[in-house]
C-alpha positions in Angstrom: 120.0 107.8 110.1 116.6 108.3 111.0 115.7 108.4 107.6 117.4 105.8 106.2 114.9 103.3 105.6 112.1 106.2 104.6 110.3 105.8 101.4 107.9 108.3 102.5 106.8 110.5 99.3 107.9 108.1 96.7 105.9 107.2 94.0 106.0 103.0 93.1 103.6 101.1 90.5 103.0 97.3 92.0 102.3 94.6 89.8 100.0 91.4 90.6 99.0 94.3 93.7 96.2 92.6 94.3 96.7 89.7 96.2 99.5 87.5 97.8 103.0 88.8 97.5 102.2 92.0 95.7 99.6 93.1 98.0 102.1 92.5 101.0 104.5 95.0 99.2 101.7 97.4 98.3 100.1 97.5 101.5 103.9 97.9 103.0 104.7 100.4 100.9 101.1 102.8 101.3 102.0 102.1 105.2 105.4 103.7 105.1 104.2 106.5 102.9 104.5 105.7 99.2 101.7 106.8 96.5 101.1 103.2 95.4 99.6 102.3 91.7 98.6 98.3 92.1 98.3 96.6 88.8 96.5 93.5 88.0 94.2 91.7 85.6 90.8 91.5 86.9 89.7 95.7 87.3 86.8 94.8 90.4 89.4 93.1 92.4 91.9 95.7 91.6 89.9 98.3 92.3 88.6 96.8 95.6 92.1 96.3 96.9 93.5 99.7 96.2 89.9 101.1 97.8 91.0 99.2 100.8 94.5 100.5 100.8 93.4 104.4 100.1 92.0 103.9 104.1 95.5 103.5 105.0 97.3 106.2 102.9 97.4 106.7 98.8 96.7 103.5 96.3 95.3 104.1 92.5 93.8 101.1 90.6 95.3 100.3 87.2 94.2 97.1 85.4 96.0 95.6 82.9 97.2 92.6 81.1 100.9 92.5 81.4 100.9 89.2 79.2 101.0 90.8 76.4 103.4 93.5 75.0 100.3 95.8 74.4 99.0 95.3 77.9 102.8 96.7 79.3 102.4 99.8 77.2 98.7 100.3 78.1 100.1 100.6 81.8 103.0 102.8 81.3 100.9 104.8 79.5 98.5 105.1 82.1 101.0 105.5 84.6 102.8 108.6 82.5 99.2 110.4 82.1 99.6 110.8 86.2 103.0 110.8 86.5 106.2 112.6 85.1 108.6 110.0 87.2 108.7 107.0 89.0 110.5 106.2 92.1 110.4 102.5 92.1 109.1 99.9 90.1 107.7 96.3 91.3 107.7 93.7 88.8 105.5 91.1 90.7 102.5 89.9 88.2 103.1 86.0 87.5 101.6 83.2 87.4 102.4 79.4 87.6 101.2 75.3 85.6 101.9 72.2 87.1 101.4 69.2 85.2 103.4 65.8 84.7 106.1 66.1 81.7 104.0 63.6 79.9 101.6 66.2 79.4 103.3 70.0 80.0 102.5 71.2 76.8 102.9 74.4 74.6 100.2 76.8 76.7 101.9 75.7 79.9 105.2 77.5 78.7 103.4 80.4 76.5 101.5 81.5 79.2 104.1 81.6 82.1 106.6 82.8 80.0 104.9 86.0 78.5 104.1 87.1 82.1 106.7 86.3 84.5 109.2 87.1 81.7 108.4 89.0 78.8 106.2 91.0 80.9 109.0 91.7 83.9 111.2 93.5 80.6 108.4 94.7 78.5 107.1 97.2 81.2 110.3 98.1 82.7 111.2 99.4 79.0 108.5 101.1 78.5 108.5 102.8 81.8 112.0 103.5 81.7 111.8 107.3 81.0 109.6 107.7 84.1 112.3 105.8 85.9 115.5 108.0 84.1 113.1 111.2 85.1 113.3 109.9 88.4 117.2 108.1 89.2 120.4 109.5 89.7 123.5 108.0 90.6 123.3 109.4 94.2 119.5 108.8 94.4 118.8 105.9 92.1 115.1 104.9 90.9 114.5 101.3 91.8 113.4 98.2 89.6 112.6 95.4 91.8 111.6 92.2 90.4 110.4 88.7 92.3 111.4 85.8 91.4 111.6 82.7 93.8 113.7 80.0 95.3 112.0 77.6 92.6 114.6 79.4 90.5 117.5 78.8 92.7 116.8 75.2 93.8 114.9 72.7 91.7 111.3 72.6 93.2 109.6 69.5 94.5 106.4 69.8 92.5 106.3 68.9 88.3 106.2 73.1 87.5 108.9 73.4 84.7 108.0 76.5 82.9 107.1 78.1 86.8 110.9 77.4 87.6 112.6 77.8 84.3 110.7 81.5 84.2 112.0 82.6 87.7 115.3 81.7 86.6 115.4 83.6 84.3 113.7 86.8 86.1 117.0 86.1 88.5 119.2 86.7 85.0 117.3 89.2 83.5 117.3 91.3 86.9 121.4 90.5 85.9 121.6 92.1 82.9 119.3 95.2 83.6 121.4 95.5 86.7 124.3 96.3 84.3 122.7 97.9 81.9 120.8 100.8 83.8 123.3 101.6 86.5 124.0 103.9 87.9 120.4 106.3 87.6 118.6 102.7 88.0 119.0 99.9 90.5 118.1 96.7 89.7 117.1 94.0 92.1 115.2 90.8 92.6 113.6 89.1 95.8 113.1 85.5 95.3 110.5 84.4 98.0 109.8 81.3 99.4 106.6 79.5 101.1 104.4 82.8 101.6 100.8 82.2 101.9 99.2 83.3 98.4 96.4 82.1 96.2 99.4 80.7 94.0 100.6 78.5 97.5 97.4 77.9 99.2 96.8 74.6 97.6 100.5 73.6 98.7 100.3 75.2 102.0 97.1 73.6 102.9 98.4 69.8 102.1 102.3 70.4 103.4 102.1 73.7 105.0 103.6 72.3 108.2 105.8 70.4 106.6 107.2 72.8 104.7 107.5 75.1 107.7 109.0 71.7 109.9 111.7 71.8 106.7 112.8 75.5 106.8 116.0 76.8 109.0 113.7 80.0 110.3 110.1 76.8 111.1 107.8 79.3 109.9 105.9 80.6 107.0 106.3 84.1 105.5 104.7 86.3 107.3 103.4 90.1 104.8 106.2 91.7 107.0 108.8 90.1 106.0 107.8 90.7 102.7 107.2 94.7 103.2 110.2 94.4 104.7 112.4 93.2 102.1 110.6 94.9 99.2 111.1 98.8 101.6 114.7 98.4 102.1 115.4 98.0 98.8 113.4 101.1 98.1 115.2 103.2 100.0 117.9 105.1 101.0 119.3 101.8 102.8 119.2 99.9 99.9 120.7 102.2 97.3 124.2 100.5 96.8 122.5 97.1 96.3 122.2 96.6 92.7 121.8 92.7 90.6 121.2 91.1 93.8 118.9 88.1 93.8 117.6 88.3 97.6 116.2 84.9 98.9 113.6 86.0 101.9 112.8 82.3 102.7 113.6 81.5 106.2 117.0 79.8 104.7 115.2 76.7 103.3 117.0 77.8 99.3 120.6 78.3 101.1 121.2 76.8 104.4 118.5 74.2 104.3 
């Protein structure tokens, strides 16, 4: 049992690893012992982050646009030049528009959709091998996507692609779920209020509020987070498969 929640050794590429809720799980996951490869758009801050992280244990930088199909396979590319598996997978990269209806136009949906959607299935296809090379039904490789509680309850702010995109990351994590067992789990975490570049704005004008509001009174802390994002990484975690986790202090289900 001592083991059991060990992901010491594994190998994991983290998407958006640079800042808020990737970099929780990345730095989680270097802590306990992973060989970590953070992912994210802008190279300087990437490679600053995984610098920082490398103090700690092992973190490689590996820029890339996951917006784009082309961008996916640039980073499973990279990722099978230094790799021949791949223990778990973090699909985390997103990003989010607000806007009144009157004016949520095209870009507002093109550009959330074709990363927190298009680019959650494009890279998990193209790094599937790695994944197969890795999973068995006893052992299985991980795919772990995040989502949010915008997609489970309908979210107080005008951010209709934001939602309508997590939704259908908590699907999609569905229908891999089924598709890859048994080598492959599939799993999504669907956060709430965490404290992010994406939720500082929010946090800062109702972040005690929001916190006043929730079952648990507080904000994510990174552990809870780590937390979350080990477990299902590990042993503990390897009979979970096409589970939509909400790790939001109960404010989606019991608030």
């Amino acid at each position: 049992m001592s083991d059991l929640f060990s992901i010491a050794g594994k190998t994991a590429v983290v998407t958006g690893g640079s800042r808020g809720i990737g970099r929780m799980i990345a730095a989680g996951y270097v802590e306990a012992g992973a060989k970590v490869y953070i992912s994210s758009r802008k190279a300087e801050v990437c490679d600053e982050v995984a610098a920082e992280l490398s103090k700690i244990g092992e973190c490689v930088s590996l820029p890339a646009d996951l917006s784009t199909e082309s961008g996916c396979r640039q980073l499973a590319e990279s990722v099978s030049e230094r790799e021949s598996s791949l223990d778990i997978l973090v699909n985390n990269a997103g990003a989010t528009w607000g806007a009144p209806l009157e004016s949520f136009d095209e870009a507002a949906w093109d550009r959330v959709l074709d990363l927190n959607v298009k680019g959650v299935f494009f890279l998990t296809k193209f790094l599937l091998p790695l994944l197969q090379a890795s999973g068995s039904a006893e052992e299985p490789a991980r795919v772990i996507n995040v989502g949010s509680i915008d997609g489970i309850q309908v979210p107080a702010l005008e951010t209709y692609s934001y939602s309508s995109s997590k939704a259908a990351v908590h699907q999609l994590t569905r229908h891999l779920a089924k598709r890859l067992a048994p080598a492959i789990t599939v799993n999504a975490i669907a956060p709430g209020p965490f404290e992010s570049k994406m939720m500082a704005a929010t946090l800062e004008a109702f972040g005690e509020q929001i916190a006043a509001g929730a079952p648990l009174k507080r904000i994510g802390r990174p552990d809870d987070m780590a937390g979350t994002a080990i477990f299902l990484a590990s042993r503990a975690g390897a009979y979970l498969t096409g589970a939509v986790i909400p790790v939001d202090g109960g404010i989606a289900t019991v608030g």
